[in-house]
N, C-alpha and C positions, 0 to 999 in steps of 0.2 A: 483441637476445637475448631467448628469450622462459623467462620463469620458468616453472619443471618441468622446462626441458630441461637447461639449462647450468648455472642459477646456485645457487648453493648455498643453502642455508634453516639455516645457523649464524643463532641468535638473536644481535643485541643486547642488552646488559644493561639499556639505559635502556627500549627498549620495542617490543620482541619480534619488528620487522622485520628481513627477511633482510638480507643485505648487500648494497648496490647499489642499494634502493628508498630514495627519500627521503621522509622527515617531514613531517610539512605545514610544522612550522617551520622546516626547513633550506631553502638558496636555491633546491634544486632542485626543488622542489614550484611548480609553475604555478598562479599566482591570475588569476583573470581579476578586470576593473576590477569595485569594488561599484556595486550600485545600492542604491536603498529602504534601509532602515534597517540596513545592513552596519556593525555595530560592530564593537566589541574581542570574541573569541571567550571565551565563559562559563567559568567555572570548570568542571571535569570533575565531571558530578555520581556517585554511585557507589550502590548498593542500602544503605540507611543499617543499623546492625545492630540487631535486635530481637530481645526472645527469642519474638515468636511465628513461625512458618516463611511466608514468601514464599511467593506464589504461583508456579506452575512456568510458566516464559515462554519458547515459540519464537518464533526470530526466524526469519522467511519473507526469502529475500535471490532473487529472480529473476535469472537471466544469463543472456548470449550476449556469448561475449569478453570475459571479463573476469578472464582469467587475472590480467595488472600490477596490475589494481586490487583483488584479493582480500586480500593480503596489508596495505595500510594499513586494509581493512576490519575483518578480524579482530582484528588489534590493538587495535582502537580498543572492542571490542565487552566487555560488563562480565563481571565474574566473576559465576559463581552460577545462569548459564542452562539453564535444561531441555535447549534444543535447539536446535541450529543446523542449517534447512536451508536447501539449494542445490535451487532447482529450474532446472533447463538447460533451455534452449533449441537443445540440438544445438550446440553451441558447436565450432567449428574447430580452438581454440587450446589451451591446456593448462588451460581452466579448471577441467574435473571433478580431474584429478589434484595441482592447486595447493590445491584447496580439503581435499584428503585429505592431502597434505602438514601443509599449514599446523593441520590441526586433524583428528585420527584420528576423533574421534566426528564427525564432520560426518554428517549425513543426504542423500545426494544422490537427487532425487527428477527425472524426466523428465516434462517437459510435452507432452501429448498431441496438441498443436495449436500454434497460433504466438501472438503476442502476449504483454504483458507481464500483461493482465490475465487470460488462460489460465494463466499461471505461477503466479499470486497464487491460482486458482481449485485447483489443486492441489496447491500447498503449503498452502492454509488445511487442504482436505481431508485432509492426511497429520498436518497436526500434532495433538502431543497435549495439551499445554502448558496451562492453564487461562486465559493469554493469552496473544494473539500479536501481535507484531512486526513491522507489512514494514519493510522497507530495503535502498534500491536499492545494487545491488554499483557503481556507479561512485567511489563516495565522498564524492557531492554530499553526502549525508545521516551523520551522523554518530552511529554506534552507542552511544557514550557518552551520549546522551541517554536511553538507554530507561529508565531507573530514572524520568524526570519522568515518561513518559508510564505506566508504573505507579503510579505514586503520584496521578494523577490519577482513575486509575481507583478506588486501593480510597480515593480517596476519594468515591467513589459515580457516575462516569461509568459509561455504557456504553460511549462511543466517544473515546476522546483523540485529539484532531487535530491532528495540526503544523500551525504558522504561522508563516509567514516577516516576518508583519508585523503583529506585537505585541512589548511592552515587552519586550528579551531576544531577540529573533529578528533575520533579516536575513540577505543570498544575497550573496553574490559568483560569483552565475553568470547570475541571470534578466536578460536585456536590457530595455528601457525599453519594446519592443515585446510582451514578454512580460507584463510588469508589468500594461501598459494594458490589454491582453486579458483576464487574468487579473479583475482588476477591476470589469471592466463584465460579466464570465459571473460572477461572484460577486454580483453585483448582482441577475442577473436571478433567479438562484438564489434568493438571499434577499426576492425579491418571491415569486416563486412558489410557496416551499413553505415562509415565514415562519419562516426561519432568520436566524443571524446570519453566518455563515461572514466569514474574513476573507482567506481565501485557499483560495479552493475546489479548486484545480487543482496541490495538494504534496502528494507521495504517501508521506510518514510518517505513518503512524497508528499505536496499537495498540489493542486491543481485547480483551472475553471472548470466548471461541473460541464460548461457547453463543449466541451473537449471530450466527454465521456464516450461519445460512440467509436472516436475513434480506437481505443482498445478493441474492441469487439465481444467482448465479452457477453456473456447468454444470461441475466438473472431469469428469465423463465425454465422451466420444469419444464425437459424434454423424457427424464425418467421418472422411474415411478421412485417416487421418496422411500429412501432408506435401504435401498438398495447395492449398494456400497460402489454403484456405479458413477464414475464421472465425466463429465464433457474437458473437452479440449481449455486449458487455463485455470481449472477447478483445482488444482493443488500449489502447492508452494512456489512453482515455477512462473506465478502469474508476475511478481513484479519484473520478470527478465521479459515477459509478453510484453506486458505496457511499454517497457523500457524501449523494447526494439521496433514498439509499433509506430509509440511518439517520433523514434528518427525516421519512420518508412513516408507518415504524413508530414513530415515537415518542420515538428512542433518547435520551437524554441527555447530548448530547455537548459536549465540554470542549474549548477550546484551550490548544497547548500550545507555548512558543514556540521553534521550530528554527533553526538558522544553517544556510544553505545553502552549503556551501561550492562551489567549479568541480568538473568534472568532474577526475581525473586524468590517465587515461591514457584515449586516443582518442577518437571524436568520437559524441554524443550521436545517435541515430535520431529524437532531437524534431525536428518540422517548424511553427512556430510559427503557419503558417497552415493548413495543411494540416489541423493536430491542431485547431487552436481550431476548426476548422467542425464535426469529430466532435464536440467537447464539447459544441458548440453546439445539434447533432443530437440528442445524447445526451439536454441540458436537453430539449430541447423534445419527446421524445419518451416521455421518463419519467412527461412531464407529462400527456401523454396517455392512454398505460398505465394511469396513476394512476388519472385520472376515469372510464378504461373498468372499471377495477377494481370502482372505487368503483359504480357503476351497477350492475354485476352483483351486488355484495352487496347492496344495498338492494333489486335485485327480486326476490333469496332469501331475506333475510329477510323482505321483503312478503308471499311466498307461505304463509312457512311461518307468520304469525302470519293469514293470510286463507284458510285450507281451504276447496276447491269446495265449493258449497250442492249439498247432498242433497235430491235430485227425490222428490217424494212417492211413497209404495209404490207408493199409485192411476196414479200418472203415467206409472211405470215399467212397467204392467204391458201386455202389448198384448192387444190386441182377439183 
């Protein structure tokens, strides 16, 4: 049965899913085995009360099918938020009318092109929020965290970085093959652009929105829509873009420690080899970018501090 169509959206009293979706904590919630440091799930932490006013926070959620899994999304998601959007990916199933369902003010915004990291590139561009949020709509990632990765920030981060493996974090979804990968491109990472990263390749972040250009990312439409073509950071590989670009400008970024929970409902588009050779692509060609960057500033600023020598009157004049 797919929710929007048949099934009703009467709230439960204890926490605010429809009838018929199950809880993470009831039996009918699918855990895959842990690996790495998969503990006891954190205390639910919540925006704590102060009298001066929080910053305004969207939370950026990319889809394609993921109607079933909206709803333990949103519940899970804290009070107090600016803004909740959906940006779609042309989805089949009832995901745009489940997400307007479950939440009237939702922002549903359409991705101009394909990939997850095309979604992120136009939802950063729509929000208004003075930080923003991603988190993926399958339910790996759990929206109850967003208040740590705010508080990291106004405690003077620019970039909050989930990590699946430090003190308080831990996945019950990544395989051991993933883990290993994961690992050794974080490694290379953290040689090349003398970071610390401890999990390069989790794509919970949040960040100040005035920070956005620095990714570089394209929300406009340089292709014709629907053409299964994409630009450079358009697929899965974009949180290792961000990741390496935040060390390239400077950013100050913080880890922040996540649980990964499994996927819920249906099967994940990660391809564990496939994706780690983009990543890998990705490191090593940022790297290069990088120093071509770097080159061409220093032989503008060379010029501009070395003005052509001015040819004597005499020299200049002709015969």
């Amino acid at each position: 049965m797919t929710i929007g169509e048949d099934m009703e959206f009467a709230e439960t009293p204890a926490r605010g899913l429809p009838f018929g979706v199950p809880p993470r904590q009831d039996p009918g919630y699918r855990r895959a085995p842990a690996y790495g440091r998969a503990g006891a799930r954190p205390a639910r932490p919540a925006f704590p009360a102060s009298p001066q006013p929080w910053p305004k926070v969207s939370v950026v959620i990319p889809t394609l099918n993921e109607a079933r899994n909206l709803p333990h999304v949103f519940a899970e998601l804290p009070p107090g938020l600016h803004e909740v959007i959906i940006v779609d990916g042309n989805s089949v199933d009832d995901t745009v009318a489940t997400a307007r369902a479950l939440r009237p003010d939702v922002r549903i915004i359409r991705q101009n092109r394909s990939g997850k990291g095309n979604a992120l590139a136009c939802g950063f561009a729509a929000a208004t929020g003075d930080i923003i949020a991603m988190v993926d709509a399958d339910g790996s990632a759990d929206p109850a965290e967003i208040p740590r990765f705010v508080a990291a920030l106004l405690d003077g981060a620019d970039f909050a970085k989930g990590t699946r493996f430090a003190a308080g974090g831990g996945s019950s979804d990544i395989t051991r093959l993933r883990r290993l990968g994961n690992k050794m491109l974080s490694a290379l990472v953290n040689i090349l652009c003398r970071t610390r990263y401890s999990d390069l390749c989790y794509g919970y972040n949040a960040f100040w929105r005035h920070h956005v250009p620095v990714f570089g990312l394209q929300p406009e439409s340089d292709v014709p829509h629907g053409d299964g073509t994409r630009l450079w950071g358009d697929g899965f590989e974009v949180e290792t873009l961000i990741n390496i670009r935040c060390a390239q400008a400077g950013l100050k970024v913080t880890e922040v420690a996540s649980y990964e929970h499994s996927r819920i409902h249906g099967v994940s588009n990660l391809n564990a080899t496939r994706d780690g050779w983009r990543v890998l692509r990705t490191i090593l060609a940022e790297r290069y970018y990088h120093h071509q960057r770097q080159k061409a500033q220093r032989r503008q600023e060379k010029a501009e501090h070395c003005p052509r020598e001015v040819m004597p009157e005499s020299a200049s004049r002709t015969p």
